[in-house]
C-alpha positions in Angstrom: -61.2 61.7 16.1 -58.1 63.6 16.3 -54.6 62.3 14.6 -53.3 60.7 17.8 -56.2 59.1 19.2 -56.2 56.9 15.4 -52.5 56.3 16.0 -53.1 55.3 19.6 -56.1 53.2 18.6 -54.7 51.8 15.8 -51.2 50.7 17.7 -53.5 49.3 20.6 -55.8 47.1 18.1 -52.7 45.7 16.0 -50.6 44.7 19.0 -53.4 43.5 21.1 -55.3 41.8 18.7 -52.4 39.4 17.7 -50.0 39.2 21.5 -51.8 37.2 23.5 -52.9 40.1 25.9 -56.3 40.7 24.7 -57.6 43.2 22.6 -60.8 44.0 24.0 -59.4 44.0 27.4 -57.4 47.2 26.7 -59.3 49.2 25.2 -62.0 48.5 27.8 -59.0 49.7 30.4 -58.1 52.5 28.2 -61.9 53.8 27.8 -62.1 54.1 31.6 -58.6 55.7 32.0 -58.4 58.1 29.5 -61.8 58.1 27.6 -59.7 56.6 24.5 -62.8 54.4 23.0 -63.4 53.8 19.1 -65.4 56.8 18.1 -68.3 54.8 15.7 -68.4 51.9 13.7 -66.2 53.4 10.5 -63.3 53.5 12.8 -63.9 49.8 14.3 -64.7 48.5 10.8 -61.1 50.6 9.6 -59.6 48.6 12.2 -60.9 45.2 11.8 -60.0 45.6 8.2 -56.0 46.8 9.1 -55.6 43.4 11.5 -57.7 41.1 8.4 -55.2 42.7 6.1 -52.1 41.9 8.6 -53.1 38.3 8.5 -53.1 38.3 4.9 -49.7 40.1 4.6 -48.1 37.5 6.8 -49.8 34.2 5.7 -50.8 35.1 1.9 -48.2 32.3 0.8 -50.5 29.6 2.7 -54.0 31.5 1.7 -52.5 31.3 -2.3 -51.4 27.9 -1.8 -55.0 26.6 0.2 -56.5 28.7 -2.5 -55.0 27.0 -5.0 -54.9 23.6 -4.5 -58.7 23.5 -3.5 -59.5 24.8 -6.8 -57.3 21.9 -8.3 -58.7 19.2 -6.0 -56.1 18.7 -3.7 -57.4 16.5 -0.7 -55.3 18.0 2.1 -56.4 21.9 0.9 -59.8 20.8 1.4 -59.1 19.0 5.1 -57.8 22.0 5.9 -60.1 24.7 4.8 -63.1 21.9 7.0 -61.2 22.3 10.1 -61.1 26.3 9.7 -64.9 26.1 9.1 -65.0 23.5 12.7 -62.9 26.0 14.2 -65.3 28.9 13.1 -68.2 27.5 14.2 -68.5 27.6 17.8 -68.1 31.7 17.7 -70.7 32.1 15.4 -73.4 29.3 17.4 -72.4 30.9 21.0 -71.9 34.4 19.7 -74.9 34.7 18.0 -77.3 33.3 20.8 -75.5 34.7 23.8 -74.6 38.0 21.8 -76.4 40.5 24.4 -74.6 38.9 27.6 -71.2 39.2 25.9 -72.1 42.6 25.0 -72.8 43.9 28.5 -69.7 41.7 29.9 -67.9 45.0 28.6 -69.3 47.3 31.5 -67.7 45.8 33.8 -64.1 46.8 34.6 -64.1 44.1 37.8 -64.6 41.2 34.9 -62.2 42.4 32.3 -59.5 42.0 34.9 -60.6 38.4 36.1 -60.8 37.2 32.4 -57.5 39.1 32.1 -56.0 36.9 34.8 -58.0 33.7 33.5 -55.9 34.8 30.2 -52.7 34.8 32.7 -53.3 31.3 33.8 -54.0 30.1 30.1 -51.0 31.4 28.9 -49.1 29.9 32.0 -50.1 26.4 30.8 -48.2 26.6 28.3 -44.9 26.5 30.1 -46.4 22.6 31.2 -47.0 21.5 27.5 -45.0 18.0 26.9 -42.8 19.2 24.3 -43.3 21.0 21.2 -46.2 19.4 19.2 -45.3 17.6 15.9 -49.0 17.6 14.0 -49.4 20.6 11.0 -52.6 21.0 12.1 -55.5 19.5 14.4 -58.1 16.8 14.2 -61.5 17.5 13.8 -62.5 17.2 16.8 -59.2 19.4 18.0 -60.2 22.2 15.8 -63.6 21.9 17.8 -61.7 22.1 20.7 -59.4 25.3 19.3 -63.0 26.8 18.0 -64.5 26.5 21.8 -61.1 28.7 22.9 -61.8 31.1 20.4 -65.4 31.2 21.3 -64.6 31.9 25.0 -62.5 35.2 24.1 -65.8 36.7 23.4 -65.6 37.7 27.0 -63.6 41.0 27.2 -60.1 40.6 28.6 -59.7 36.8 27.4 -56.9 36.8 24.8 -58.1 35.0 21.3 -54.5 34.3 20.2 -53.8 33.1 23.6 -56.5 30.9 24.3 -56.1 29.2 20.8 -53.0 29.0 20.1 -52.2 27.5 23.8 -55.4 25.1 22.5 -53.6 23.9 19.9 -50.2 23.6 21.7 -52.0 21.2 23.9 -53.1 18.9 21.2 -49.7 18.4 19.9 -49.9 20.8 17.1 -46.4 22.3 16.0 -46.0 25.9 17.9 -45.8 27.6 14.4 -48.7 25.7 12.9 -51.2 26.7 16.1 -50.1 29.9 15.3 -51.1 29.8 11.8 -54.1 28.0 12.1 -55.3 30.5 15.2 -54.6 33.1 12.5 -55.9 31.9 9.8 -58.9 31.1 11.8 -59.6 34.4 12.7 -60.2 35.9 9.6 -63.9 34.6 9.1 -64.3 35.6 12.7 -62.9 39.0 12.2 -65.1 39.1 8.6 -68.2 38.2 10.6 -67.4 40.9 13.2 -67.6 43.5 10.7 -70.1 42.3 9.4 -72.5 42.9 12.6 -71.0 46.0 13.1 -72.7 47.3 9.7 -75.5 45.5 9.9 -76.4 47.6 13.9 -74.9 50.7 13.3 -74.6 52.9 9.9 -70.7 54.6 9.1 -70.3 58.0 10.1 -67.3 59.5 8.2 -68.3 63.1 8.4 -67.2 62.8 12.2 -64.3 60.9 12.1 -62.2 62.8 9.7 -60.1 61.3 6.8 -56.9 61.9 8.2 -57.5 59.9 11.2 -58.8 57.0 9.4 -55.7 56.6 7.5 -53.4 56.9 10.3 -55.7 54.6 12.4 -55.4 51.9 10.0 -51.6 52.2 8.8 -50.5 51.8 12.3 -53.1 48.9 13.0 -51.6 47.4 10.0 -47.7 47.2 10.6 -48.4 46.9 14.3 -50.3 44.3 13.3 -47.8 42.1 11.0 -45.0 43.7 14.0 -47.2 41.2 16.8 -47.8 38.3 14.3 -44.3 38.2 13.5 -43.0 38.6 17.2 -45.2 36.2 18.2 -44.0 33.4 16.0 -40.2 34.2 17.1 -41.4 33.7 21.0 -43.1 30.4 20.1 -40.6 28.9 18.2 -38.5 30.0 21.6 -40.7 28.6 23.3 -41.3 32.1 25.2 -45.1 32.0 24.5 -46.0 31.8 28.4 -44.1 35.2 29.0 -46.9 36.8 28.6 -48.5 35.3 31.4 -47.3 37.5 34.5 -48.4 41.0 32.5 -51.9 40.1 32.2 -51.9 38.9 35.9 -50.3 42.0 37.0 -52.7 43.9 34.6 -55.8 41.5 35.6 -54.9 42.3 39.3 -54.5 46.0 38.8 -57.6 46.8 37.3 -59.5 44.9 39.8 -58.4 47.0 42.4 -58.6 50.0 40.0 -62.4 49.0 39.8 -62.6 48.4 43.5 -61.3 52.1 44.4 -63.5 53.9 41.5 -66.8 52.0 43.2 
């Protein structure tokens, strides 16, 4: 991997991962344009590990605070760690037992840009919510609801921010709160992702290069805690739907782009 291929990569990952524009869905799209695609797992670990730690960076006053007053007991800390583990559940169940299907749903350029404008019209939704929620955090059966969202962003080109956090939105959770607990939800998932990533394929360093590798996951780092932070401004604008018309026009793009290449 050469130095700008791991700054590409790593701006790509941090911005996509956390905008509600779909991670996978680009670098699916920027594989097929310009052979850009994460040379071996080291690199796609590196980079999970960058957008876990940008998570931590922005929300390590609530991860101290959770931390803390489950150790001491606290009631609500413990309610709200159980609807994270609600929330998780539904990736790990669907992911798990439909892992191969989701896997070859990456092949396919035509399907990337339908789930990218699926991702358009979830986004758009959001524009018809009935005011900003006033909950700091779901019910059980909401987070259920926020985990199935998640769950469906396995598909390559569906937006996980997007779909939760517009999940959330709907169930009359505060816009900065879905936020949080999207984010906060995504670290198991993002854990568990790097855990099968190990577990298939064995790290290759000698071909990636050190260099690379740090450049890869500085700039998946602060473009990651960059996204996260803009993201929260445009929902407490209520500008979270703005995203909506560049994954159409993206979405629509690349199914003609698929189309043309046969």
């Amino acid at each position: 991997m050469t130095w700008w291929q791991g700054l590409v990569l790593g701006i790509v990952q941090g911005l996509t991962e956390f905008l509600p524009i779909s991670s996978s869905g680009h670098l699916v799209i920027a594989e097929a344009a310009i052979g850009l695609s994460t040379p071996g797992v080291l690199v796609e670990v590196i980079l999970h590990g960058a957008t876990l730690l940008a998570v931590v960076a922005v929300y390590h006053k609530r991860l101290s605070e959770l931390i803390r007053d489950a150790a001491t007991g606290v009631g609500s800390a413990w309610r709200y760690l159980g609807l994270l583990v609600v929330g998780t559940l539904p990736i790990v169940v669907i992911g798990l037992q439909f892992r191969d299907w989701f896997e070859r749903a990456f092949d396919s350029l035509t399907a990337v840009g339908f789930n990218l404008i699926l991702t358009a019209g979830i986004l758009w939704t959001a524009r018809r919510v009935p005011g900003p929620g006033s909950r700091s955090e779901p019910t059980a059966l909401g987070a259920g609801g926020i985990g199935l969202a998640q769950a469906l962003a396995l598909l390559p080109g569906v937006s996980r921010s997007g779909s939760t956090v517009t999940a959330g939105l709907w169930l009359g959770v505060a816009p900065v709160k879905a936020a949080e607990f999207s984010f906060l939800m995504s670290i198991p998932a993002i854990i568990g992702a790097v855990v099968l990533q190990l577990a298939d394929r064995s790290p290759d360093a000698a071909t990636v290069g050190a260099g690379p590798m740090v450049v890869s996951f500085l700039a998946a780092l602060v473009s990651g805690i960059a996204a996260i932070r803009v993201l929260i401004v445009l929902l407490r604008r209520g500008h979270f739907y703005r995203f909506a018309p560049y994954c159409f026009v993206l979405g629509a793009l690349t199914i003609v782009w698929s189309m043309v290449r046969g």
